[in-house]
N, C-alpha and C positions, 0 to 999 in steps of 0.2 A: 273736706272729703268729697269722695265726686266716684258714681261707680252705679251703673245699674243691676241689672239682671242676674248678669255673669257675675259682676264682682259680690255678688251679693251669698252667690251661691259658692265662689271661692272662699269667703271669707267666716261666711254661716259655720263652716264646721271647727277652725279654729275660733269663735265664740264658743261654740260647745264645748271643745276644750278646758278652754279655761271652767267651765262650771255656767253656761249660758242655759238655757231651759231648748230642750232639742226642739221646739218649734221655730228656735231662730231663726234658722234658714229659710224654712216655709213663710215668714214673717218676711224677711226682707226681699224675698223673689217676687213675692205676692204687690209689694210695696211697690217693686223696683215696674211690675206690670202695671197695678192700675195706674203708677204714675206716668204710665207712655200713655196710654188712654186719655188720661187728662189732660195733658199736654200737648196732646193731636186736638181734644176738644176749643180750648181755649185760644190755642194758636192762629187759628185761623180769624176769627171774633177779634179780636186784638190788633191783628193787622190792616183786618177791615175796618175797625174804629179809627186807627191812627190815619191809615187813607184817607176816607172821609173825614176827618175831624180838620186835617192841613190840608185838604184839596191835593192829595200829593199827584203825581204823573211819571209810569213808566218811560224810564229810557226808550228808545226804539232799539238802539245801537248795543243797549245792553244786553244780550244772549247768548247763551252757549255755544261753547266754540262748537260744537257741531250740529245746528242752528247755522250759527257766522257761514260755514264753509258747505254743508250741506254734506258732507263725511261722518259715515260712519265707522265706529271704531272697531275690526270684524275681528273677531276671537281665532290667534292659532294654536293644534292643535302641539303641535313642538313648543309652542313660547310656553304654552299651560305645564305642559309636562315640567319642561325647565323652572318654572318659576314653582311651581309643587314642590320641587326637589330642593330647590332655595327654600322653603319656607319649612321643611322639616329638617334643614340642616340647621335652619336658626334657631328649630325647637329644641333641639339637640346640643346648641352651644350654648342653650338661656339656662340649662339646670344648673352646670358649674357656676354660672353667675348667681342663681337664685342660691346655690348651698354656699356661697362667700358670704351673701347677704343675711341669708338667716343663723350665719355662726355670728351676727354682729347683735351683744348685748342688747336684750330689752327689745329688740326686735323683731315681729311676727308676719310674716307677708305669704301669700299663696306661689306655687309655683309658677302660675304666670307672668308672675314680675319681672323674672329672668329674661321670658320669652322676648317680652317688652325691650327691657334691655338691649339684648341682643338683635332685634329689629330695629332697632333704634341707631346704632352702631351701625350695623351693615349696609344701611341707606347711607348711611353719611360716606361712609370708606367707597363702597359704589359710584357715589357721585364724583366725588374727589378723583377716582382712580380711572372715570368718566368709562365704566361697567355697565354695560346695556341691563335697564331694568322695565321691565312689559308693565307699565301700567294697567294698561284694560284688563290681562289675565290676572293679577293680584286682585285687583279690585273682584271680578269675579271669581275667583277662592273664596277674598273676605266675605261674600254674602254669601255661598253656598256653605261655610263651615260655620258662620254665625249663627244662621237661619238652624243648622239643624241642630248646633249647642242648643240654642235658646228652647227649641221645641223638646230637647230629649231633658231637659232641667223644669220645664213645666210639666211634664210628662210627669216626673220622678216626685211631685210634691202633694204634701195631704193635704188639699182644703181642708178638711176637717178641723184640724188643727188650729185654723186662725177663728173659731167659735165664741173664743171666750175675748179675742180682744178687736172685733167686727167691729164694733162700733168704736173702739180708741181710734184705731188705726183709720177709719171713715173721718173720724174727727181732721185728723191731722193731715188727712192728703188734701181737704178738702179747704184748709187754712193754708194750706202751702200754694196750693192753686189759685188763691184769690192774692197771696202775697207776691208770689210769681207775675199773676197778668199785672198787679201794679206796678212791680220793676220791669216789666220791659215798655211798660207805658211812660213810667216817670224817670227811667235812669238809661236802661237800653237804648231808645230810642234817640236819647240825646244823647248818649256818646257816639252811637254809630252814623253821626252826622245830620239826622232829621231829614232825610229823602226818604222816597218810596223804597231804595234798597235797607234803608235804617229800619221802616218799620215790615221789610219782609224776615230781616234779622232780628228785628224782636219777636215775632210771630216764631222762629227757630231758637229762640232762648226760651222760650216758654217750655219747648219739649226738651231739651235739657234738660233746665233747669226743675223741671218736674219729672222726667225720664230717670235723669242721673243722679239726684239725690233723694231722689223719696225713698230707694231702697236702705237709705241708713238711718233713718230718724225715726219710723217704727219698728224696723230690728232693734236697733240700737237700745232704745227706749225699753220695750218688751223685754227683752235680754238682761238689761241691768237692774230693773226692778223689779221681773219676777221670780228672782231666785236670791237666795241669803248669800251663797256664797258668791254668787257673781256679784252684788254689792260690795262685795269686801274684797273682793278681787285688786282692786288699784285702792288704793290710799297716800295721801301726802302730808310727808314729815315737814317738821316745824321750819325748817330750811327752803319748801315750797319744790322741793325735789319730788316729784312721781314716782311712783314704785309698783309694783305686781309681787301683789304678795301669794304662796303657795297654800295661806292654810285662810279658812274663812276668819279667823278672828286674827289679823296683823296686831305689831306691838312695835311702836315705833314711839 
């Protein structure tokens, strides 16, 4: 599983659903935050040990293409409009996909799966059908509508709420953080070829890998064992088949 902030707070309400304790949510957004903190902390420590530790040395030659060319990339106001317009029509063709997916058994996902979906798709058929697509104006959507999801979803949550399991939840990010800088020191770094770019990409799994999964493992956690009937919620028959059962005491 793999989902910070947003997916946290997508998914928060269908735990509640089922019978989750209504601070899920607050639980895994909270999660999903101190885990970019920690992962901004770490990251950088990490990549400066592997530096130092292999005497590593920056490429020269290696830098952004605009760096390389000395172009910048300047924002038009026609391409923004167009590609805005692109990006709410794809919002628009991701529901019918999201309602196919959620009539499929056993199946729970947030509306924005669709979306996904559907951007997913559109890039491909674009490219193919060699459809002019504005880069730099997408990219600047994605961070003005992220930046203010993510603000208007911290805005909306009760600290209060995570009082009684402060100290769990400190436990666990803070075990996750120490398992994280070991894997990108002992596994990252050696897959991504053991150069100075290997340990700038482990220094960038660290925020991942601590960004993107911390918001489910103290939701999650929280969620399934502090409520009776969310315990009982899934149960597995003798056949090793998974099931979601509707009442807190299944009979299987």
């Amino acid at each position: 599983m793999s989902g910070g902030v947003g997916t946290a707070s997508a998914f928060g309400p269908i735990f509640i659903d089922w019978g989750a304790p209504e601070s899920a949510t607050t639980v895994g957004v909270t999660a999903g935050t101190l885990g970019n903190i920690m992962g901004s902390l770490i990251g950088g420590p990490v990549a400066a040990f592997l530096i130092s530790r292999h005497h590593l040395k920056a490429d020269p030659n290696d830098k952004p293409e605009a760096a390389a060319d000395g172009k910048i990339n300047e924002l038009s106001n026609s391409r923004m409009v167009s590609m805005f317009g692109m990006v709410l029509l794809l919002c628009a063709l991701g529901m019918p996909i999201y309602c196919i997916l959620d009539n499929i058994p056993m199946i729970e996902m947030p509306k924005f799966i669709g979306c996904l979906f559907a951007g997913a798709i559109a890039r491909n058929v674009m490219e193919a059908a060699h459809i002019k697509f504005y880069t730099p104006e997408v990219d600047a959507l994605e961070h003005m509508f992220l930046e203010l999801y993510l603000a208007l979803v911290l805005m909306t949550i009760d600290i209060t709420a995570l009082a009684d399991v402060a100290g769990q939840m400190g436990i666990i990010l803070l075990l996750q953080a120490a398992l994280m800088a070991l894997f990108a020191i002992f596994v990252s770094y050696n897959m991504f070829g053991r150069n100075y770019g290997a340990a700038v990409m482990a220094a960038g799994n660290c925020g991942w890998g601590c960004g993107s999964r911390s918001a489910y493992w103290p939701g999650i956690w929280w969620a399934r064992w502090s409520s009776t009937r969310w315990r009982s919620t899934f149960f597995m028959d003798t056949s090793g088949r998974c099931w979601r059962s509707a009442s807190p005491t299944p009979s299987c």
